[in-house]
KEFI-704703 format. One record per atom (N, C-alpha, C): residue in one letter; x negated, y negated, z negated. Coordinates in pm, whole numbers, padded with zeros to 5 digits, always signed. Layout:
# KEFI-704703
AXYZ/...
END
This chain:
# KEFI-704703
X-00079+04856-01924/X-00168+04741-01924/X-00145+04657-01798/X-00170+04539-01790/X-00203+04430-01695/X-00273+04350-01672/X-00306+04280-01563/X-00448+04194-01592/X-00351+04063-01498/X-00414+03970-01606/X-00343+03823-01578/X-00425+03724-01450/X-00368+03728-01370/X-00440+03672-01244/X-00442+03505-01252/X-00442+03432-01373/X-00446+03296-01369/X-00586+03227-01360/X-00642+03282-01442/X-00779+03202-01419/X-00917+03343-01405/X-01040+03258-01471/X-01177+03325-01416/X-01144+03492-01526/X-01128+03428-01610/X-01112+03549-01761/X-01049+03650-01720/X-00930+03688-01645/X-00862+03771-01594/X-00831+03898-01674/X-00757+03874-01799/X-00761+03918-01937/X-00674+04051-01913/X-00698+04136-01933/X-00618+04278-01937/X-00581+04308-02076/X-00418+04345-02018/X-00371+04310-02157/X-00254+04449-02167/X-00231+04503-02330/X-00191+04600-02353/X+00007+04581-02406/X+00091+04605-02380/X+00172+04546-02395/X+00209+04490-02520/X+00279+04337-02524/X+00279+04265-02641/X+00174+04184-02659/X+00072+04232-02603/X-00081+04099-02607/X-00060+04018-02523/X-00136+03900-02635/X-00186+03768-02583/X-00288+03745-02525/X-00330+03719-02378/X-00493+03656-02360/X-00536+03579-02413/X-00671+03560-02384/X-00757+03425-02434/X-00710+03342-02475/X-00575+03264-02358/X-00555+03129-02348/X-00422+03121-02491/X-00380+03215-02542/X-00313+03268-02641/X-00146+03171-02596/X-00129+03192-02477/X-00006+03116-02398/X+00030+03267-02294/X-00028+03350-02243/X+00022+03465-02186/X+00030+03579-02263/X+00090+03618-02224/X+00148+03768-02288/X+00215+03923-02198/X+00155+04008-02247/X+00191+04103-02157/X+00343+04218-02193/X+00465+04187-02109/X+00565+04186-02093/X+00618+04281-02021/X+00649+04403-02094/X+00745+04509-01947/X+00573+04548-01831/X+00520+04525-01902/X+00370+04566-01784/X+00326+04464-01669/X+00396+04314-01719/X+00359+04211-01635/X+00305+04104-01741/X+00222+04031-01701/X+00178+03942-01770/X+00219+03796-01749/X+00324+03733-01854/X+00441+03659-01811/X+00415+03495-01928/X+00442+03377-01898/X+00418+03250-01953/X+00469+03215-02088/X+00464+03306-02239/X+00476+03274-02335/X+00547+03147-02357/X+00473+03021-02306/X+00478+02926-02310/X+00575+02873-02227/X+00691+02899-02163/X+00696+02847-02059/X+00851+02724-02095/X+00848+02644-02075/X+00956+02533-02144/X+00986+02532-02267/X+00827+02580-02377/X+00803+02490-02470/X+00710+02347-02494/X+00778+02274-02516/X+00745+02161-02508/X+00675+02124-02662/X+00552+02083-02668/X+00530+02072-02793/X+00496+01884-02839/X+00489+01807-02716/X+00455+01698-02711/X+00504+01621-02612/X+00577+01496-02605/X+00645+01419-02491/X+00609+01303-02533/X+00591+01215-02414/X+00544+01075-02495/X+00579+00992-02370/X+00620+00846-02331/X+00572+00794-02240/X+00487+00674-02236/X+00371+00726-02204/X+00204+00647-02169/X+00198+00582-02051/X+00114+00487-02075/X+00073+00414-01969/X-00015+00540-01858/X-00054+00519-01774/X-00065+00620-01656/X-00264+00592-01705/X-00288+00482-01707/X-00412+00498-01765/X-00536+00584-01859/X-00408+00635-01960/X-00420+00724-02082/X-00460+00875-02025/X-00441+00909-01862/X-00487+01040-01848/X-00593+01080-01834/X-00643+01021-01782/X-00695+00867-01749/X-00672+00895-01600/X-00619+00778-01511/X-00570+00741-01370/X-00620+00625-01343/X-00746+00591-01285/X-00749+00426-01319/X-00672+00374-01130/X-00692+00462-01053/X-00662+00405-00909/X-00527+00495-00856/X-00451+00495-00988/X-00317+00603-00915/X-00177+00516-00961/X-00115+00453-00918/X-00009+00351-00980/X-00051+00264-01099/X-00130+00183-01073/X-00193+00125-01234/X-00106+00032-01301/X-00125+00035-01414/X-00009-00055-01491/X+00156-00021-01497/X+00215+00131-01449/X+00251+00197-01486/X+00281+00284-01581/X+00415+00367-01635/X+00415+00450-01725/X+00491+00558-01675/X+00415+00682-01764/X+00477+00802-01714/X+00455+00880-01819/X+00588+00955-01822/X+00618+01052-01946/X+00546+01184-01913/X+00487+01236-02041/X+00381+01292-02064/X+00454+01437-02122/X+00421+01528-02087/X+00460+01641-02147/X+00351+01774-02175/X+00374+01842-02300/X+00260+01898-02303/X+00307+02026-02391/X+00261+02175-02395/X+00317+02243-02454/X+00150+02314-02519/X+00168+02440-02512/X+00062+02523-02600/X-00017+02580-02525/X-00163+02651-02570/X-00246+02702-02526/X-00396+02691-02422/X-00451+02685-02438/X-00597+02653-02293/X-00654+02771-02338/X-00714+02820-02177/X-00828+02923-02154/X-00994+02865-02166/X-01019+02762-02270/X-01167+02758-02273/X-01161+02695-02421/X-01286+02723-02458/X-01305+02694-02584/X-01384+02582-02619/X-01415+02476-02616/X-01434+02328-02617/X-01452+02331-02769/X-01583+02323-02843/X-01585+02302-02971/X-01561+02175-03021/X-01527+02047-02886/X-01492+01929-02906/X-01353+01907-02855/X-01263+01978-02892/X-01124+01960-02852/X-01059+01863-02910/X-01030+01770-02891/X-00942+01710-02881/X-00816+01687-02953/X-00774+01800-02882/X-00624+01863-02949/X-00631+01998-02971/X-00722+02040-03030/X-00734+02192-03053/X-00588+02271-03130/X-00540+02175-03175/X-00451+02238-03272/X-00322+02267-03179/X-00306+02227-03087/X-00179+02295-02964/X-00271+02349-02895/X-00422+02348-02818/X-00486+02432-02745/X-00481+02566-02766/X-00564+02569-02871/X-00579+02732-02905/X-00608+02782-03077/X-00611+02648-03141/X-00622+02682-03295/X-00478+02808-03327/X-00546+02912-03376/X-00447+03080-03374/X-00279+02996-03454/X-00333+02968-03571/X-00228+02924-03663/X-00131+02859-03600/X-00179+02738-03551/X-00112+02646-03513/X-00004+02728-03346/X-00102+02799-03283/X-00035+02844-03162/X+00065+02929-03159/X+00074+03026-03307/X+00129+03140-03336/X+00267+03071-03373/X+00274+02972-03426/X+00340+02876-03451/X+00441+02768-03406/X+00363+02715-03315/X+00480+02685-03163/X+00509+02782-03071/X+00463+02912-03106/X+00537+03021-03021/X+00674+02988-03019/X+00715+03021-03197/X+00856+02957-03229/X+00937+02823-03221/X+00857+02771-03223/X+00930+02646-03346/X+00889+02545-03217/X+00849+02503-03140/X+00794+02474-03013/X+00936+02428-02924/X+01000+02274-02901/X+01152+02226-02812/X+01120+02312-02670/X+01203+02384-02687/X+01261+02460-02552/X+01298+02373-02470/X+01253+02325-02318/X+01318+02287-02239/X+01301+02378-02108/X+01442+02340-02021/X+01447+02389-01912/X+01392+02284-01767/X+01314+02323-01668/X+01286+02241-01568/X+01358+02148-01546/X+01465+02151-01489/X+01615+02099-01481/X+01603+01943-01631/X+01639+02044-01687/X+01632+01897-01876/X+01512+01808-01837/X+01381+01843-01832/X+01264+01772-01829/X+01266+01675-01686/X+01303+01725-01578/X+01322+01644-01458/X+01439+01551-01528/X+01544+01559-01531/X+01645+01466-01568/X+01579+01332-01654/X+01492+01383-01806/X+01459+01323-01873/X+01330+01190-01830/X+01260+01235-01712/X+01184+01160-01640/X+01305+01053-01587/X+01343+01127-01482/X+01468+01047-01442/X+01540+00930-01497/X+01602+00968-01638/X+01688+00833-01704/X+01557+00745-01775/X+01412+00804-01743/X+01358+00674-01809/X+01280+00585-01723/X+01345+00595-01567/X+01284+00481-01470/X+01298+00352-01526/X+01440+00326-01586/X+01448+00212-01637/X+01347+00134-01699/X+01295+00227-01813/X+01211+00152-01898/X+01050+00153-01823/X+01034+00194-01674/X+00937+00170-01610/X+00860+00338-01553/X+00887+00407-01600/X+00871+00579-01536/X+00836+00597-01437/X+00759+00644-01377/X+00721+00658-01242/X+00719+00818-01212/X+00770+00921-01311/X+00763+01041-01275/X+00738+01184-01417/X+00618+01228-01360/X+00615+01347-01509/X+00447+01357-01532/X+00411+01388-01584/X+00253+01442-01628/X+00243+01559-01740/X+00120+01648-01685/X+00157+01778-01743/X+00021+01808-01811/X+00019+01711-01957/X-00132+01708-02032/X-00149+01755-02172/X-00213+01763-02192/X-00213+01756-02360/X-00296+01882-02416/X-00234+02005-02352/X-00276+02171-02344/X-00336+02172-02210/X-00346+02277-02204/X-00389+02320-02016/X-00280+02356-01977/X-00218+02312-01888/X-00122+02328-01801/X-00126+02398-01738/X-00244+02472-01687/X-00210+02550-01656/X-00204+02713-01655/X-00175+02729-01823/X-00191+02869-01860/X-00032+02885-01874/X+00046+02778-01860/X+00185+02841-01804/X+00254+02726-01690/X+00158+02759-01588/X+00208+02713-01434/X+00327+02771-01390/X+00343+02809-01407/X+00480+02833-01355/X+00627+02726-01386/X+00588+02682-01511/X+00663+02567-01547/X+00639+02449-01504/X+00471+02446-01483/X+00460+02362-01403/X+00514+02334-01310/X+00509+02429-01210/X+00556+02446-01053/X+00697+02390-01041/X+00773+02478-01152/X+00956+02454-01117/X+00960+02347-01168/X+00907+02232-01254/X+00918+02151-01287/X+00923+02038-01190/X+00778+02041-01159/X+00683+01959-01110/X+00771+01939-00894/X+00881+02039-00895/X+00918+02038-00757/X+01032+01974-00727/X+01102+01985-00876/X+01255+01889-00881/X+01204+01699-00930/X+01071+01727-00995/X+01056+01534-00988/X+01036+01500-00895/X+00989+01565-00782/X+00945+01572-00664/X+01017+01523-00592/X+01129+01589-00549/X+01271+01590-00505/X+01388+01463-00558/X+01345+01410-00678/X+01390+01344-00715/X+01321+01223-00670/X+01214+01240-00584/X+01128+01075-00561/X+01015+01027-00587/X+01021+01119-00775/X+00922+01037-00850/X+00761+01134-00820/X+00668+01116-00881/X+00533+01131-00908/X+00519+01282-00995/X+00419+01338-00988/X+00367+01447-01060/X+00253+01420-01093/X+00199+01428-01224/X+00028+01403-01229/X+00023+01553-01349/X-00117+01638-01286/X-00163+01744-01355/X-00291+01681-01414/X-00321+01730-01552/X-00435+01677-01608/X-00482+01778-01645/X-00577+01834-01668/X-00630+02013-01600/X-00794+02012-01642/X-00830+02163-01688/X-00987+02155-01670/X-01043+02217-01528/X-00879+02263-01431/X-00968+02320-01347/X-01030+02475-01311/X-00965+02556-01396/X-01011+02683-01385/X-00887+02752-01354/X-00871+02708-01241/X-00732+02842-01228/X-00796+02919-01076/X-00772+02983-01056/X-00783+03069-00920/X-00691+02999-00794/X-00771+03005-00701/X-00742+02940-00587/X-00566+02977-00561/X-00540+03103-00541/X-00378+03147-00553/X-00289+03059-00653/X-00324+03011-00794/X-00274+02947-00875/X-00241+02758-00814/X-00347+02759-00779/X-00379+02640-00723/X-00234+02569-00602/X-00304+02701-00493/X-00207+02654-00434/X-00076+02692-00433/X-00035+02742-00519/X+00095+02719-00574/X+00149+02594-00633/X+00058+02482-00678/X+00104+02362-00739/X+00079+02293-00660/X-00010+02270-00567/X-00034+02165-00447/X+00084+02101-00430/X+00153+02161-00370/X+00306+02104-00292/X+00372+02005-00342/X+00350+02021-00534/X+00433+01986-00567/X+00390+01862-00702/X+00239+01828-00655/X+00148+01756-00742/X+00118+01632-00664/X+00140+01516-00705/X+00071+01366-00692/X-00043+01307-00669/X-00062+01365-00785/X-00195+01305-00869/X-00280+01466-00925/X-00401+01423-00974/X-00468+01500-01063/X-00583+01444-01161/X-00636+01442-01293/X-00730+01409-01353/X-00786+01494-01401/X-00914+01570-01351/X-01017+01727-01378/X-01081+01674-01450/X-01126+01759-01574/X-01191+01778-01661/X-01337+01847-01592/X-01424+01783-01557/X-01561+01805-01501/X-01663+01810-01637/X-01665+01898-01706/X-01695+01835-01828/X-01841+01879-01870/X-01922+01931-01765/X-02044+01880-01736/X-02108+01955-01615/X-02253+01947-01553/X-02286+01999-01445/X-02361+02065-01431/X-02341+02198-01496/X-02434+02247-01599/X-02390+02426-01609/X-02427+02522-01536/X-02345+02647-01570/X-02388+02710-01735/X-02497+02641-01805/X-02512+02678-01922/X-02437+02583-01986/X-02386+02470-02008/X-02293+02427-02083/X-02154+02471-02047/X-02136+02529-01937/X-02004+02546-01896/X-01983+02737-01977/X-02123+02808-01926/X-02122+02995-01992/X-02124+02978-02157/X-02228+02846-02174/X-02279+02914-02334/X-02178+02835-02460/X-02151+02684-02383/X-02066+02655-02449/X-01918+02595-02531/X-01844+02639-02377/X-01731+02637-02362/X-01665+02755-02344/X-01707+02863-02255/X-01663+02960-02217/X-01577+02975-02074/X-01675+02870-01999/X-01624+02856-01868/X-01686+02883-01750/X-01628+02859-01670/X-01708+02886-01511/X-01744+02726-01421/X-01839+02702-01400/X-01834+02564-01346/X-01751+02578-01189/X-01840+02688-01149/X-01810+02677-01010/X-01659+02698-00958/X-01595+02774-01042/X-01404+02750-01049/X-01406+02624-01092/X-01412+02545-01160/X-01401+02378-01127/X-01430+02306-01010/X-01526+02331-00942/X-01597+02286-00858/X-01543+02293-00742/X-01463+02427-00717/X-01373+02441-00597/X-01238+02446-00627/X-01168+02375-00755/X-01061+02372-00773/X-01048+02201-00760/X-01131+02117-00796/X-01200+01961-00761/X-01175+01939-00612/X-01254+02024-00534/X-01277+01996-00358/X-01130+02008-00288/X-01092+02064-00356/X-00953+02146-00287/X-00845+02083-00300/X-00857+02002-00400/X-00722+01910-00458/X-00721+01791-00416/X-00892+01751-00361/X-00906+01642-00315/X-00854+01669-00158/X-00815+01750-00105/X-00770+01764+00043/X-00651+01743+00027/X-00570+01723-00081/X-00441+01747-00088/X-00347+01599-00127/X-00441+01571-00248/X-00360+01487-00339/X-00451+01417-00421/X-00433+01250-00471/X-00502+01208-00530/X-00576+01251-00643/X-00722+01276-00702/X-00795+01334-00788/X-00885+01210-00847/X-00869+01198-00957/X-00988+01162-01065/X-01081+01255-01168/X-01187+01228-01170/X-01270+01329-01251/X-01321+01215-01383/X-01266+01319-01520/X-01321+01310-01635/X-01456+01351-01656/X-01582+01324-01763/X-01660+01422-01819/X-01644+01291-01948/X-01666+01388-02029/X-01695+01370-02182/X-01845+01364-02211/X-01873+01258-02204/X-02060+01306-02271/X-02078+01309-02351/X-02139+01445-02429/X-02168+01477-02588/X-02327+01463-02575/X-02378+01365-02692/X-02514+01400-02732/X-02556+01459-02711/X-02674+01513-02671/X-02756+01623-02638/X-02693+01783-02559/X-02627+01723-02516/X-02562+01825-02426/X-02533+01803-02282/X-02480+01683-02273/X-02450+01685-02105/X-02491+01491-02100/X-02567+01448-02140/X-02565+01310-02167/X-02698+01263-02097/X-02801+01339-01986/X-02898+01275-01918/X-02867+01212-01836/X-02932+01110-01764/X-02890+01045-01668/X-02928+01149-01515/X-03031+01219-01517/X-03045+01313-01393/X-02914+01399-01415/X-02861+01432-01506/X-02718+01557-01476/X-02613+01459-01433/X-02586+01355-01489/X-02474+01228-01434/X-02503+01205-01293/X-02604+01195-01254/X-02639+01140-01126/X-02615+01256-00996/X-02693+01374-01032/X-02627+01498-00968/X-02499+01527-00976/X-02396+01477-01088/X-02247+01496-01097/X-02204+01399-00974/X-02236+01301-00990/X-02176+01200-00863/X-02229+01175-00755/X-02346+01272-00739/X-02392+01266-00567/X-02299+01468-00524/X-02271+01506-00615/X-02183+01602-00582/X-02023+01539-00519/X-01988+01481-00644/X-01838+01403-00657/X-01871+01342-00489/X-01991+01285-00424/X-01962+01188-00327/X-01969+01248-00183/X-02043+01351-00202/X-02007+01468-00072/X-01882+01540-00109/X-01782+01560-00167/X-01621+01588-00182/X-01581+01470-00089/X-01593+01324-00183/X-01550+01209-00123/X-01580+01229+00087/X-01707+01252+00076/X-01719+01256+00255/X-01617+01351+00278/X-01656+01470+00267/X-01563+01592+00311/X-01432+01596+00353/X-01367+01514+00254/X-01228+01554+00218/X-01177+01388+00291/X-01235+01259+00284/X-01224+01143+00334/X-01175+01050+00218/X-01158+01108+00113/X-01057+01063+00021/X-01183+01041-00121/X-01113+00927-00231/X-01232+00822-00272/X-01195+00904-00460/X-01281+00964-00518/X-01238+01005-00665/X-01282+00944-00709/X-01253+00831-00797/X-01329+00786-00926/X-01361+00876-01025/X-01479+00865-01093/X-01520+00913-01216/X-01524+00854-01319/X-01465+00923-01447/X-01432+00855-01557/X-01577+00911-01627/X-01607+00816-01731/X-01766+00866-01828/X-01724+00829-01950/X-01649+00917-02006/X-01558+00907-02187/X-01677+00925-02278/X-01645+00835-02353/X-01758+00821-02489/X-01726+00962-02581/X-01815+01050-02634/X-01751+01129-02766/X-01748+01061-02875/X-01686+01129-02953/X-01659+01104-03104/X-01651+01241-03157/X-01748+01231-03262/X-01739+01334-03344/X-01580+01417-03411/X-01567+01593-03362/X-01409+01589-03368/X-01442+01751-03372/X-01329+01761-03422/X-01331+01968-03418/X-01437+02032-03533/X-01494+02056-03414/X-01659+02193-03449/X-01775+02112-03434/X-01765+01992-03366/X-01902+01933-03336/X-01891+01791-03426/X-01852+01762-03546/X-01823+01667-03632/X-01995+01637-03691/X-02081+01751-03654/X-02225+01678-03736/X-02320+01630-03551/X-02241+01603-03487/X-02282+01481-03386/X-02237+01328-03359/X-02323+01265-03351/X-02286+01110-03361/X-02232+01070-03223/X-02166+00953-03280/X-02043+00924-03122/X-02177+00845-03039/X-02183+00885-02900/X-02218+00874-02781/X-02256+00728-02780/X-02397+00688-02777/X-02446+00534-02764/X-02388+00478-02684/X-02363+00346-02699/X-02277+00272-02593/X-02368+00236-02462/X-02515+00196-02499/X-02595+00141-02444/X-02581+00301-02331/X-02605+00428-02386/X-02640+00531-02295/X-02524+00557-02220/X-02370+00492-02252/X-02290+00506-02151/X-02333+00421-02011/X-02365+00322-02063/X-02384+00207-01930/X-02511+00241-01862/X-02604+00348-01918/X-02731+00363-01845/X-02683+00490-01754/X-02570+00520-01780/X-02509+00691-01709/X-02446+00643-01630/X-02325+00534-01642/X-02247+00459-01522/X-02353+00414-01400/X-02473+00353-01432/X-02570+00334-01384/X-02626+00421-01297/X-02643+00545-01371/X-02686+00631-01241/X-02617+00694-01191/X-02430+00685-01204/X-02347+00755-01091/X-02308+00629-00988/X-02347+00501-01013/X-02338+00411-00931/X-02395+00376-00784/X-02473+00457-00770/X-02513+00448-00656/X-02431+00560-00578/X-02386+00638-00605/X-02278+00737-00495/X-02141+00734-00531/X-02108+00663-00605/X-01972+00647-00574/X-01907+00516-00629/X-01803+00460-00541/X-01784+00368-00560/X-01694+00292-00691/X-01626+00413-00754/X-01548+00378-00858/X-01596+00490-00977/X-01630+00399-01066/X-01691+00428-01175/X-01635+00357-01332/X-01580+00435-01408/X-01523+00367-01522/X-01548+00449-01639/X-01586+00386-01721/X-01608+00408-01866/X-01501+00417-01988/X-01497+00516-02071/X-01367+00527-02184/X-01435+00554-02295/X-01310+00533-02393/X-01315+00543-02513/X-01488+00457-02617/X-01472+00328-02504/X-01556+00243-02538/X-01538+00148-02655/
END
């Protein structure tokens, strides 16, 4: 057996098993990145789309994204490369193999068409960091930009292993709340919380939250999110905007209605007084 030192879950695993994040696997009695230069998604996006609103704006950067996340988000997104079994069991195989080396190059020949580097989104990136890392050190080297788009739950050791070799970051803060984070995601807030502070000492950070109806959508939890977000900002000296994404009914939570517009602007409202950059999505 082994126990996987990536995030809070710290999954002990019998050989041939998958953890949680159904991207590790336990290997020879080590627990090793399933996932690691499969590529299940490449795209190149405007830098906006991670959302980045104060990190090279009006920019594009190729997007890469492979399989698996360690939390369970009944509003995923992209559940179907996260952690939907079928689908994951699935790009185990069949999933474009690339090598660090290929993926740096491929950033590379597309400065032309305006590239500014790599981004590592789509899945959680970091349930096979390690690809991250070797990746993320030759764009590096090459000049260009790194942006991680992340919920944030990796262990401080994980962490700073990618520092060095990261740009940018956009955290998934995805509410402020240890019962929305225990009961219904399957997360830890406070590993966000110091994976947030820490990145902001390092390298540019923006923070996402998603507001779902009746879940993380008061204006007192928004307002405590960004008088938190604004003592980081003191601390660290350095300025995070917060993004406030509209939901849309999606996944598991399809019998909730998409997020009032009016209650986005009354939430921007109350993170407005502590911090200075404040932007609204999927409006």
């Amino acid at each position: 057996m082994a126990r996987c030192p990536v995030c809070f879950h710290h999954c002990t695993l019998t050989e041939g098993q998958y953890g949680l994040c159904q991207a590790r696997q336990c290997v020879d009695g080590e627990v090793v990145p399933a996932n690691y230069g499969r590529i299940t998604s490449l795209a190149l996006d405007p830098i906006e789309k991670k959302p980045l609103a104060e990190f090279h704006p009006g920019s594009l950067i190729l997007s890469a994204g492979s399989y698996g996340c360690n939390l369970r988000c009944p509003f995923c997104q992209n559940y179907e490369i996260s952690y939907d079994a079928p689908s994951v069991t699935g790009f185990r195989t069949s999933a474009e193999v690339w090598t660090p080396q290929e993926l740096a190059d491929a950033a590379w020949e597309l400065i032309p068409r305006g590239n500014i580097g790599l981004a590592f989104t789509y899945n959680e990136p970091l349930t096979g960091y390690e690809f991250v890392r070797d990746t993320a050190r030759l764009v590096r080297e090459k000049g260009m930009v790194t942006v991680l788009v992340t919920n944030g739950t990796a262990e401080p050791e994980i962490e700073e292993a990618l520092l060095p070799w990261i740009s940018a970051m956009n955290v998934d803060l995805k509410a402020f709340s240890e019962r929305f984070y225990s009961d219904l995601i399957g997360g830890d807030l406070q590993t966000v919380l110091h994976f947030i502070e820490r990145a902001a000492q390092v390298c540019h950070v923006e923070v996402t939250t998603l507001v779902i109806p009746g879940e993380n959508d008061s204006p007192e939890e928004i307002a405590a999110l960004a008088q938190w977000l604004s003592g980081v900002e003191a601390r660290t000296g350095r300025r995070i905007p917060l993004h406030l994404t509209r939901f849309f009914p999606r996944y598991r939570m399809k019998d909730r209605p998409a997020t009032d517009t009016a209650l986005m602007h009354r939430l921007a409202d109350a993170a407005a007084p502590y911090l200075s950059s404040v932007y609204l999505g999927n409006m």
